[in-house]
N, C-alpha and C positions, 0 to 999 in steps of 0.2 A: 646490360641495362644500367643507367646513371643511377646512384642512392638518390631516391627521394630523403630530403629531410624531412621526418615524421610529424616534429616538432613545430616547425615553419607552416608545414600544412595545415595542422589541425587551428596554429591561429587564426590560417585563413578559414577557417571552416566557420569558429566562433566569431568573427569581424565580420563573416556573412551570415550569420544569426542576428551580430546585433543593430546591422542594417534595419532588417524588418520586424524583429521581437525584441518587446522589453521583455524580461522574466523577472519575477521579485526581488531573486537574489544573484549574486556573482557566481555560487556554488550552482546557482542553476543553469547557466551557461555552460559549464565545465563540464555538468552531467549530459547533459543534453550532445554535447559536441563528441563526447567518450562514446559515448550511446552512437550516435549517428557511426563512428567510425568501426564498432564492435560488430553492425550489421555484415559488414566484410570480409567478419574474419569466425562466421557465427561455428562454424565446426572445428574451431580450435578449443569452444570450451563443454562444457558438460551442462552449464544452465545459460538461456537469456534472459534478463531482467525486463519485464515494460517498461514503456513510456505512457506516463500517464500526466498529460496533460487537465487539472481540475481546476473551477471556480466556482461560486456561490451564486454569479448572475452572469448573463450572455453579455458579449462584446466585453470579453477580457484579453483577446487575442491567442484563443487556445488553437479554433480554424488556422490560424495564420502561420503558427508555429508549426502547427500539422501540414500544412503546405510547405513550410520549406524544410522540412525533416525529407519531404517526399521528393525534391531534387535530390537528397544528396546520398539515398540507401539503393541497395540493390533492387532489382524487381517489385517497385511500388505497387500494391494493389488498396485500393480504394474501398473502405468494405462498409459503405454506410448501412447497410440493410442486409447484408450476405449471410444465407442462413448456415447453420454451422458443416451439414453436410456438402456445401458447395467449397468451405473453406477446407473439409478434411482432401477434396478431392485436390483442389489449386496446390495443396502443401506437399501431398502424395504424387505430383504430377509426373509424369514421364520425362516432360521435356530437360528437367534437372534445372530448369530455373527457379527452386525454392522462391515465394514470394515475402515479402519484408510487408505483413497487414497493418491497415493506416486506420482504424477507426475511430471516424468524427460521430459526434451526438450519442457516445453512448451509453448517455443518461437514457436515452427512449428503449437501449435494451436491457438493462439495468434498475431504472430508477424507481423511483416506488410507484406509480403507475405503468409499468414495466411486468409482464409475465416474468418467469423465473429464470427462464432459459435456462435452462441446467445444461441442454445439449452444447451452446456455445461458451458457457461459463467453463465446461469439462474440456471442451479444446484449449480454452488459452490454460487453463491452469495444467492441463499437459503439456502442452507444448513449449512449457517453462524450461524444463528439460530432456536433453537428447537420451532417446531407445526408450522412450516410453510410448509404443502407439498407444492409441485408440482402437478398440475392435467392435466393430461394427457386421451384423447381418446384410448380405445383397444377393439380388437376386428376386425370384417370383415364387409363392408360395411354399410348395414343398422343395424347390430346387432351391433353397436359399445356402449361401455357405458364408464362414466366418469368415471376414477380410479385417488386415491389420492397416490402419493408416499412420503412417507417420504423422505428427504435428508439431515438432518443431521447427519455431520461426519466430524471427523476428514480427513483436506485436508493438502499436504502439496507439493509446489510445488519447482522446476527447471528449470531453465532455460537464455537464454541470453537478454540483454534487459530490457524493463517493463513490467508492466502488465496493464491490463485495470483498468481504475480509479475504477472502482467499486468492482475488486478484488484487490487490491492493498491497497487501504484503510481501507479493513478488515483483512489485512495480516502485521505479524512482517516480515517485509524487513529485508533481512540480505544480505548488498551488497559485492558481494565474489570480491575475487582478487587472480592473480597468487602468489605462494609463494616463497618470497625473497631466495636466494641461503642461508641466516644463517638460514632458518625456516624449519626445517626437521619435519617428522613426521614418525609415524613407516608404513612399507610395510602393507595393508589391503591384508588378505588372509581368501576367505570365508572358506571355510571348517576348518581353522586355530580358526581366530576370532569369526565365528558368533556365537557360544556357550556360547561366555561371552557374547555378548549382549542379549541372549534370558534367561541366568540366571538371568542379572539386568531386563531385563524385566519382570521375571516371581514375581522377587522381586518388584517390582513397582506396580504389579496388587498386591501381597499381602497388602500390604503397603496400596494401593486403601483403600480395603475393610477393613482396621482400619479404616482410617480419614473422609469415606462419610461421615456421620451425621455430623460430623465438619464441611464438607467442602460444604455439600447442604444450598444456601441459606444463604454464607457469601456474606457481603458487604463491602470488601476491601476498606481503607483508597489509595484515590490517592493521589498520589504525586499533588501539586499545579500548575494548569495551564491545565492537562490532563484531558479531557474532551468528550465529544460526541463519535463519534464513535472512537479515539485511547482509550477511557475510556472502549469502548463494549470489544476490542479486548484486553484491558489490565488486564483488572478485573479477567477472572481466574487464569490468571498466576499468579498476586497478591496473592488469595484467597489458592493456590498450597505454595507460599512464606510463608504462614502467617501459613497454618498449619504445615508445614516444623519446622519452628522455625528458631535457631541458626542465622547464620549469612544472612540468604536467604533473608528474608524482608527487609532488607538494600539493600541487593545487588540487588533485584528485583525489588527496586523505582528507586534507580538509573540505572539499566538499562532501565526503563523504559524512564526515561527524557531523557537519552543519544540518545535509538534510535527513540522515537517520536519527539525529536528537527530535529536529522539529515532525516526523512521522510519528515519535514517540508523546513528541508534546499534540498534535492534533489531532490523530487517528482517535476514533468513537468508539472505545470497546465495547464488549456489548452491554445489556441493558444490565444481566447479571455482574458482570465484573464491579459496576457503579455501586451498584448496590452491595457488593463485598468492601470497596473502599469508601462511602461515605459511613459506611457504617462502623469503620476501620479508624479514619481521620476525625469524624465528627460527632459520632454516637455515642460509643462506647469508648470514651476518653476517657477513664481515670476511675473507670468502675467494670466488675469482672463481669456484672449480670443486669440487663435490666427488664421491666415487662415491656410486652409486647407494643400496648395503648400508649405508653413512653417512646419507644423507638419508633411509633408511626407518627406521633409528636414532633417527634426534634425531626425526621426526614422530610414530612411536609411541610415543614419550615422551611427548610433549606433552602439559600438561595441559589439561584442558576443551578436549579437539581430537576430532573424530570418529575420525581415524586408528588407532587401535587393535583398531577397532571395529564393522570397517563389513561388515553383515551377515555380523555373528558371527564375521569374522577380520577379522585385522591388513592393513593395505594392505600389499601387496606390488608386487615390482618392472614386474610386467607389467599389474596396473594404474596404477599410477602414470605409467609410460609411454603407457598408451593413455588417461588424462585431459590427462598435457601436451601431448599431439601432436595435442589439439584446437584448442590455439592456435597462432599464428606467431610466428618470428623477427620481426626487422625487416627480412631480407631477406627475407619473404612465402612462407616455407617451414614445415613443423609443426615443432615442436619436439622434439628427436630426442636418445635420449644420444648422447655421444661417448666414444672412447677414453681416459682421464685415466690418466697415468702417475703412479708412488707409488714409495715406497722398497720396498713388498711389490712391486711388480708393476702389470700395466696393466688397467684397470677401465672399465665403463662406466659413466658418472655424467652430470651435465649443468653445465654452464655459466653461470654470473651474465649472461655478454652476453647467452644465446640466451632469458634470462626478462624481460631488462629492457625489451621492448618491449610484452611482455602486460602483465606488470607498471603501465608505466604507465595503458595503457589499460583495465585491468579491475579493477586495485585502486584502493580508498580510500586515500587520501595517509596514508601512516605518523604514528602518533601520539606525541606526547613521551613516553611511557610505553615501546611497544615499540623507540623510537631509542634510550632512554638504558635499560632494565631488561637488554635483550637482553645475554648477553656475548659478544665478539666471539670467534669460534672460526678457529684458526688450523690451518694444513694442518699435517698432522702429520708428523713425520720420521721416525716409527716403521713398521716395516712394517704394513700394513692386510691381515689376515685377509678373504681372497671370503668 
């Protein structure tokens, strides 16, 4: 059999993405087209990473994207509605055509008018990585017996919004946007188009079946700083780069940094983490203790801070208390106010030591921005009004 050039191909693969998608960025091309080609070669590695196609409003071109991802992967299946026990079955199937899942719109199983789904939420986030079934009950009444389903597979979602932290941070976010009046792309016509993508795709499974043995079992060089799990969800696409050649292992680190910085700058920790770093960055800046009526002061000020705000009032002291006392000191106790003495009087407030052990562990490292904009607030020597 002739060597495909890997290289060569996968340009075509990206020249026929940006036929019909804009994406925001260059890095999102890169990831996208690594992605499409790793669907290939999915049992060479130990995790697959999602695709997750997000936006803030509909007609950003995330459908569109999702359509031509679906030329160009193995056994496309379509799974707008598909409940989780119909996908454990398609993934466990007999026939050994592992399916490669395409899910559009799913903010509607997800989003916040969305039940919880935990059943299909526990499929994709096993099916992250290989030999982790699902075990599930089948069967009628007392004859039921434990069945193991496999679920790994390639997944690749759509939809408006985020996702849940735990699929989300095994997924390459690709945040869509409507496209500016200069950003044209060509009309998608399926019975037109989708012949070229099933010939790059049929070229991509060939392509496969050279580079497995190369590609079972590499250990991509990361780029510096990527780590833990964006390292899980990086590394094939890497390991896809590296046997590629040419200009791809460049462009595949650097996409990489691009969009694990910007996952780090947009993702929404939770309600609690905000509330360990505003209170980190802007509260307790340059004093050890303050009372409580103070620290619900300066955070209902805050700008662009949920604080003010949160389901239709202002945070107050007894929740505030019952989110920080979900962390520990560093002596491995909740964190609790204390009595702070004042020139008014004695108050309950909290402590810069009893935060600085969450603090480390659960915020992001302060930015040159909130170290130097912050101004330092100094205990006051006036009396303080309960």
């Amino acid at each position: 059999m002739t060597a495909i050039d890997g290289a060569a191909l996968l340009n075509e693969v990206e020249a026929f993405h940006r036929r019909f998608n804009v994406f925001p960025t260059e890095a999102a091309y890169v990831a996208v087209v690594l992605w499409d080609a790793h669907t290939h070669l999915l049992d060479c590695f130990e995790s697959t990473p999602r695709l997750a196609f997000l936006s803030p409003e509909p007609g950003s071109g995330k459908s569109r994207a999702l359509e031509i991802v679906e030329t160009l992967v193995p056994n496309p299946m379509a799974a707008v509605d598909a409940s989780a026990a119909a996908l454990f079955r398609a993934v466990a199937g007999v026939d050994g055509k592992r399916p490669t899942i395409l899910f559009d719109e799913i903010d509607t199983i997800f989003g916040p008018k969305a039940g919880e789904n935990e059943q299909l939420r526990g499929f994709i986030n096993a099916g992250h990585r290989r030999n982790r079934p699902m075990f599930r009950c089948v069967g009628d009444g007392a004859n039921q017996t434990v069945q193991a389903f496999h679920s790994y597979a390639a997944v690749a979602v759509a939809g408006l919004g985020s996702l849940p932290d735990t699929i989300r941070d095994r997924s390459v976010n690709i945040r869509m946007r409507r496209r500016a009046r200069n950003e044209n792309v060509e009309s998608y016509r399926t019975r037109v188009h989708e012949k070229e993508g099933f010939a790059l795709r049929d070229r991509l499974a060939a392509w496969a079946e050279q580079v497995t043995e190369r590609v079972t079992g590499a250990w991509p060089e990361m780029p510096d700083g990527v780590t833990d799990r964006p390292a899980d969800v990086w590394e094939p696409l890497l390991a896809i780069a590296d046997a590629v050649g040419g200009p791809w292992p460049d462009r595949a680190r650097e996409a990489c940094v691009t969009l694990v910085k910007a996952a780090q700058t947009t993702d929404k920790h939770s309600l609690g983490i905000r509330l360990l770093t505003d209170l980190r960055d802007h509260v307790l800046i340059g004093v050890d203790k303050l009372p409580t009526i103070a620290i619900l002061d300066r955070l209902n000020a805050l700008d662009d801070a949920p604080w003010a705000d949160l389901d239709g009032k202002p945070l107050d002291n007894r929740r505030l208390a019952r989110m920080l006392g979900e962390y520990m000191t560093a002596d491995n106790t909740p964190i609790k106010s204390r009595n702070i003495r004042t020139a008014g009087g004695v108050f309950k407030g909290f402590h810069a030591d009893d935060l600085a052990d969450a603090w480390a562990r659960y915020c992001p490292p302060p930015t040159q921005e909130s170290a130097t904009s912050a101004t330092p607030l100094q205990p006051s020597s006036e009396p303080m009004d309960p």
